[in-house]
Structures are given as C-alpha cells and as structure tokens.
N, C-alpha and C positions, 0 to 999 in steps of 0.2 A: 189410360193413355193421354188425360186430357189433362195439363195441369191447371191452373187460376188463370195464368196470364195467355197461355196458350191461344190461337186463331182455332175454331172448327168450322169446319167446311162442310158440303155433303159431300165432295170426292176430293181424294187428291190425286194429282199424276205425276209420275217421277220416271224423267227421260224425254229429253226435248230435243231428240230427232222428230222425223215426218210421222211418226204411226204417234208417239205422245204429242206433240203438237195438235195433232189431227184431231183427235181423242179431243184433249181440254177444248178446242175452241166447238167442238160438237157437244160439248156438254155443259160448256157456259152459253153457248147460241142457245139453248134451249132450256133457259133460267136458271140451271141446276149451279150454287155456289161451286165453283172449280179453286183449288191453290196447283199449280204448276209447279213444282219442285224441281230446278233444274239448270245449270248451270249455261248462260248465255254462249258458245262458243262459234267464231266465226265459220263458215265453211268455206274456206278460201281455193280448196282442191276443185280437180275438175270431173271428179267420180258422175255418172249418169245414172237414172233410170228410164226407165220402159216402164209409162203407166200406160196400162191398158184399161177397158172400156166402163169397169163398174169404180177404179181409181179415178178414175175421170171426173163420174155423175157424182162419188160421193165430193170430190174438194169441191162441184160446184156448188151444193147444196151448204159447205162452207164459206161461201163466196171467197172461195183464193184461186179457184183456176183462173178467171178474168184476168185475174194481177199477174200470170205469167204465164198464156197460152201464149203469144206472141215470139215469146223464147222457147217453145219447143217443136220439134219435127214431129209429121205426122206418119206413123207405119199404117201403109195400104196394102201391102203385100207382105208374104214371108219367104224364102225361100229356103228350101232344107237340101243339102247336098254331099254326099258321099265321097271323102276325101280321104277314105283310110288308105286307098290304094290294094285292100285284099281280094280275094278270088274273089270272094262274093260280097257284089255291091249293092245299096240301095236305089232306086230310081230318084233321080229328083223331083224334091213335092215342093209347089209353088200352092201358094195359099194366099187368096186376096179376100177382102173385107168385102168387098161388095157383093160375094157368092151369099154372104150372109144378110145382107141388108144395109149392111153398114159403110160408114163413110172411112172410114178406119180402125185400127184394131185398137189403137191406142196416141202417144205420144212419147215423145223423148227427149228428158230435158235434164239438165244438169241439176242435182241434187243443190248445190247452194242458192240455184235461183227457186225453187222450190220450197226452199225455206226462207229464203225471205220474204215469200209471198205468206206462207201462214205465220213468219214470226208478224209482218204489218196485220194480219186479218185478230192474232191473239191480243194485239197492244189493244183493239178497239172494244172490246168487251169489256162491260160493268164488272161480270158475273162472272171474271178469272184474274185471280191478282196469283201475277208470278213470282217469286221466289229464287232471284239470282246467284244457286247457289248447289252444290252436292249435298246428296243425300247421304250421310254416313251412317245412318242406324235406325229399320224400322219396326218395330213391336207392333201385337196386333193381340187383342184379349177376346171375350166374348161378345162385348159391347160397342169397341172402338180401336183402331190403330193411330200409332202414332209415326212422326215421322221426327228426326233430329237432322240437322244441317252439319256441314262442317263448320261451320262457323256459329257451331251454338242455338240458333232457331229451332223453336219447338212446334211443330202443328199437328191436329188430328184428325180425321175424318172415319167414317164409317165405314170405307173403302178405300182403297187405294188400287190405282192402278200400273202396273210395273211394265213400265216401255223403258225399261232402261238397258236394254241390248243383252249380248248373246253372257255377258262375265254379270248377269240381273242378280243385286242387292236384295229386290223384290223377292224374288224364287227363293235364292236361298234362306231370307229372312221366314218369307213361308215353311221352310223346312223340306221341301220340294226336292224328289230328287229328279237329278239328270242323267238321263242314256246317251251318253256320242261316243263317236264312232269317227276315228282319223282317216280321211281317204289319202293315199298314195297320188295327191294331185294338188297345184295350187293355180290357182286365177290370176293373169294379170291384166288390170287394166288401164288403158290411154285410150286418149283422141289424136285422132291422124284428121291434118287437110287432105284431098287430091285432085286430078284434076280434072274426074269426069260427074256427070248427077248421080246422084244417087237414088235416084226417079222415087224418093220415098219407098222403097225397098228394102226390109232386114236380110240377110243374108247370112247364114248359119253353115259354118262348114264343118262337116263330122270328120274330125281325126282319131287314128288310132288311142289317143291320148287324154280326147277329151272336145267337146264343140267351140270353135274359134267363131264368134258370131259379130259382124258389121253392122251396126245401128244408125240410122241416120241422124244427122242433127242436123240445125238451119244450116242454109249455104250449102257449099263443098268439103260440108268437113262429116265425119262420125265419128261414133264411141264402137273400141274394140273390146271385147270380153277373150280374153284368149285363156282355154284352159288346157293345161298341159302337166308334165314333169317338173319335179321342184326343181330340179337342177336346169332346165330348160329358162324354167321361168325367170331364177337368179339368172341366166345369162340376159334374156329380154331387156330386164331392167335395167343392166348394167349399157344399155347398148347408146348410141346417140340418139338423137331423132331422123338423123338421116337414115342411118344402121336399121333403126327398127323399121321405122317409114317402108326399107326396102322389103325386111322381113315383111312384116303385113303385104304389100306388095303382093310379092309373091306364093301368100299364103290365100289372097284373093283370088289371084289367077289373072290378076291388073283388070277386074271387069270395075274398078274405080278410077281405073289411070296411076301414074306415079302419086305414090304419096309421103308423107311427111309426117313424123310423130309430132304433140303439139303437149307442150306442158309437162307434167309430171304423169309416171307412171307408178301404178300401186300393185301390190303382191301379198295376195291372200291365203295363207292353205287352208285346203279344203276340208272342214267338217261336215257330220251332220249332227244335230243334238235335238233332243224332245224328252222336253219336261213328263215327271209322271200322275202330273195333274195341271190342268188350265189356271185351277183357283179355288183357296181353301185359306181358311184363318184371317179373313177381309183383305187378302190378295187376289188379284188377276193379271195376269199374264198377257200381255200383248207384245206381236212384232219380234225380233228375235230373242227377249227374252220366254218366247213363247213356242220358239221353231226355228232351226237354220239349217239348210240344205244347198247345197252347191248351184252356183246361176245360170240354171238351165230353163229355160222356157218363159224367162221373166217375171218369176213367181213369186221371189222373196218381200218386194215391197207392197207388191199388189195382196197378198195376203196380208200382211201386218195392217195396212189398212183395213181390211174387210173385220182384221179382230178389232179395231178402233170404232167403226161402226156399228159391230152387234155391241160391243160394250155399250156405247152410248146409247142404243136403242134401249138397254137392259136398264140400265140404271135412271134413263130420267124417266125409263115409264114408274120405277119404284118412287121415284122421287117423287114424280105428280100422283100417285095414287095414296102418297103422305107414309110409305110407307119402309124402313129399313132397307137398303141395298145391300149392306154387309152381306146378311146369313149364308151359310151355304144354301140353304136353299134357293135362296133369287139366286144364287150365283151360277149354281146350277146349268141354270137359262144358259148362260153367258156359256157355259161347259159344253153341255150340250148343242147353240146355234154353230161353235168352232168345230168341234172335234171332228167330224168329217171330211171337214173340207182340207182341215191342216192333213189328216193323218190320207188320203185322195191325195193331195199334191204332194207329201212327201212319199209315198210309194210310187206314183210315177214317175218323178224324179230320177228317183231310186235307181228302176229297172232300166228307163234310158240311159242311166249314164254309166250301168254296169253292163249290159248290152253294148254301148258302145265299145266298151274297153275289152271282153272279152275275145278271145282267142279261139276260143271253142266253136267248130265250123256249125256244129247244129243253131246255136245264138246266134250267128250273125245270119244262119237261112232263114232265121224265124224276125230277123228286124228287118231282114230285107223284104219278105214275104209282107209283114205287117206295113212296111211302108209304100211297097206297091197296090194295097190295098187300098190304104188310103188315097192314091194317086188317083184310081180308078173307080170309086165309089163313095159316088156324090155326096150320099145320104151320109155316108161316113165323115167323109170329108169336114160337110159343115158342122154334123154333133163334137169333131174335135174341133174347129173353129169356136164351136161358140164354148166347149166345155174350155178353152183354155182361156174366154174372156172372164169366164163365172161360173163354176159350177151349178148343173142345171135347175137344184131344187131351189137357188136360192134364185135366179132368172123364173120361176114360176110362182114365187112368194109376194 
C-alpha cells in the first residue's frame, strides 16, 4: 500500500463533514500523526442540528464548542404532541432538562457554523496535515491501506477511518455489505422567523405521516423538520416563504405566532441503511457511512459523533501502547464499543416512526398507552430523558 514517495501516517480520515472532522482533530489532539483526506467544501445552506448533551462534552474536550456556542439555542424542554387527529390519541408529554439535573438537553446550531468552528480548531494542529482533496480509491492488505486522491496523491496508514457519508468509498472499498430499506416518506427542512419566543422549547408534532418537529434557534427564528409524503413534500418546496411560513403556521397551531420561511428549503427521502460490519480489512465506519435512519429524536449526528469518539479512544490508546491499530482484532474494540448503541437507536427509531404511521387500532392503543405512561411515571420518564441524551452503559463508564 505504501509506495517510496508516499506520506504514512498512523491514521488516515476520509470525510470532512462534523463526525470526520471530529475524529481527526481528536486524534491529532492526542499525538497520533492524522492525514484528513477530504475535499474542503463551503457549507453555505442553512441545514441545523440538535447536539445534545454527550455531542456537547465531547467537541468541548476538542476545544471547538467555545468557538460557537454563542451561535446556538439552548433545548430545555421537549414537547411531544398528538396531531394525527385519530380516535385514539396520545397525551401530551412535556419533557424538561432539569427533571434530570441538567441545564439543557442540548443545543441547536446551524451545521455551517459548526464546521467552521472544527474546520478553525483542525488548521491549529501539528499532528493533522489535510489533504484538499477526494478520495477516489482505497486498498487495504494485511499490513497497510492505502488511499489515492483524485488528483493523483498517494498516502497510507494502518487504518483508515471512513466518515465519508451514507454513498461511503470506505464501506464499499471494505467490501461491506449494505441492508436499506426505502421508506414511503421524505423530510423537509427550512428555518422560519415568527413572531412569538420560543421560550427554548422543541416541539414535536406527531402526524399521520410522519413527526413535524419546531427547533429553536437564537432570536425569534427556528429550524423545522417536517416529515411527510413525497408528494407533500415536492409541494412544501415548491411553495414561497410566505406560503410555507403560513403552512408551518398552522401546522403549529400559531403557539409561535405568524411565521415566515427563511432561506432555502431541502428534501430528503427517507431511508434506512446498516452496514453488515463496523470494520474489517483496516476500515472503520463512522457517521452515516456507518448508519442512517430517519430524523426522529435527534439521533443521527449525535451518534456519528459518539462513533468518532470510541474510534479515537481505540486507536490512540493502540497508538500509545506502540502497538498496530489496523488488525481486526483492535478493531474489534471499536465493533464492539458501537454496535449496541447504533443497533438500540436504530430499532427505536424504527418502531416509533412505524407506530406512528400505522393504521392498525391495536398500535396506536399500545403508543398511546406507552406514551401516557411516560407522562405519568417519573422514574420512567427521566430513564427516557437521560437514555435519549446517551445511552445508559456508556453514562456509567
């Protein structure tokens, strides 16, 4: 894998979204030689996430939240609410952070601001020279992988770690197969101003269709998730910002006031996909080349992280003990700290948002039932608080 003139590293990382990003500066923070394989692109849209509370602790320990808490909202509350309109409805569950201890569950900030705070935190490291550039081809032997650029660059490292999103060069170059699975649903989402507070409040409204969820951001404005019908959704898109502004509106119940759509709106359909392995042949899998399921509960980026952290745990403890990262065996580690956690949130997922959609009067007694349970039982209540900030075994490790 390695030729004469070639760079080697101890890792490389190919995919410079937030979970690759994340990754290399956690792994050059902590000596280990890093190459970032990854083609600079600006993020000009206005797409959001929802980090919640373990997304948080880890970019502090990168030092990049500093560089852009400022610009995000804080969720204190949740609120979950019953908007199919069938005979049998769920109660509404109000969920705040401070039943649990906490000052908030999270925050919510625009994915480009976001990346400019780790792309300024990756410029300052000794110990990660980037690589402005796609990855077009990567091999992987017993010894070493390599990695080829579009534009002719050769490098190689012992590992490789593949954040290169859900269509992952990485996966397939592993040989890895893929299970998805096309849902009869697409996502779309904008930012609306309006003109009441948003008291730091999420607000989730369950449609026959699919969860339409209100996110807050600074000021008088938030980020909408609206999941529905493709055909719905091509109309969404198509609409003005007045038009939609009023949609949203009244898909609120006006508890924001009038509002206004702002900027561009995006239209995603919905899969789900799960690789049928984490990491194998000096591949590992992070972020959605590693899992994607529909944007239900805030889960997608806040996992992709947590796989960016066990990676980087796995690898520089192999690096500082002087010894090989590749093997399956160490990688193993890395297999084993994910697989629960990813294969837990994608079955939750799952059931809620087939639950939702269902027709079948015994499913929706049994989501109604479950949801007044929670409403009602406390103990309940915060083990789902806290299990949707981090799952519990790793909140005990």
């Amino acid at each position: 894998m390695n030729t004469p003139r070639s760079p080697h590293f101890a890792v490389a990382i190919v995919g410079g979204g937030p979970v690759g990003l994340a990754a290399a500066i956690g792994l050059a923070q902590n000596g280990v030689p890093t190459a970032l394989v990854a083609r600079k692109v600006a993020y000009s849209d206005n797409r959001t996430t929802a980090l919640l509370g373990g997304s948080i602790d880890f970019l502090r320990s990168l030092e990049v939240w500093p560089r852009c808490e400022q610009q995000a909202a804080a969720l204190r509350v949740m609120r979950l609410i019953d908007d199919t309109g069938r005979l049998v409805r769920a109660p509404e569950v109000r969920l705040s952070a401070h039943e649990i201890g906490e000052e908030t569950f999270g925050y919510n900030i625009e994915n480009r601001i976001l990346v400019v705070a780790l792309e300024a935190r990756a410029a300052e490291l000794p110990n990660l020279v980037r690589y402005d550039e796609d990855a077009s081809a990567i091999h992987s032997d017993d010894t070493s992988a390599g990695i080829e650029t579009k534009n002719g660059t050769h490098l190689s490292a012992p590992i490789v770690g593949g954040a290169d999103g859900r269509n992952s060069l990485a996966r397939r170059s592993a040989g890895i197969e893929l299970r998805m699975r096309t849902l009869e649903q697409a996502a779309v989402t904008f930012n609306t101003a309006h003109t009441r507070p948003h008291d730091n409040i999420s607000t989730e409204f369950h449609s026959p269709h699919g969860p339409r969820v209100f996110v807050p951001l600074p000021g008088l404005r938030s980020s909408v998730v609206w999941v529905t019908t493709s055909n719905e959704a091509a109309t969404l898109q198509s609409l003005s910002d007045d038009e939609l502004g009023l949609r949203a509106e009244r898909q609120a119940h006006s508890i924001l006031g009038k509002m206004r759509a702002e900027g561009e709106r995006h239209v995603f359909p919905l899969t789900m996909q799960s690789p049928a392995a984490l990491a194998t042949r000096r591949i590992a899998l992070l972020g959605e080349a590693a899992h994607v399921f529909p944007p239900i509960g805030a889960q997608g980026l806040n996992l992709g992280l947590r796989d960016a952290a066990d990676f980087v745990r796995v690898v520089t403890a192999a690096h500082q003990a002087g010894t090989d990262p590749g093997p399956d065996d160490v990688m193993s580690q890395y297999s084993r700290a994910r697989r629960a956690d990813i294969a837990s949130r994608t079955t939750v997922i799952d059931v809620a948002n087939r639950s939702l959609l269902s027709d079948f009067l015994p499913v929706q007694m049994m989501r109604a039932a479950g949801l007044h349970l929670l409403n009602i039982a406390d103990p309940l209540r915060r083990f789902a608080m806290r299990e949707g900030l981090a799952p519990w075994w790793r909140r005990s490790a």
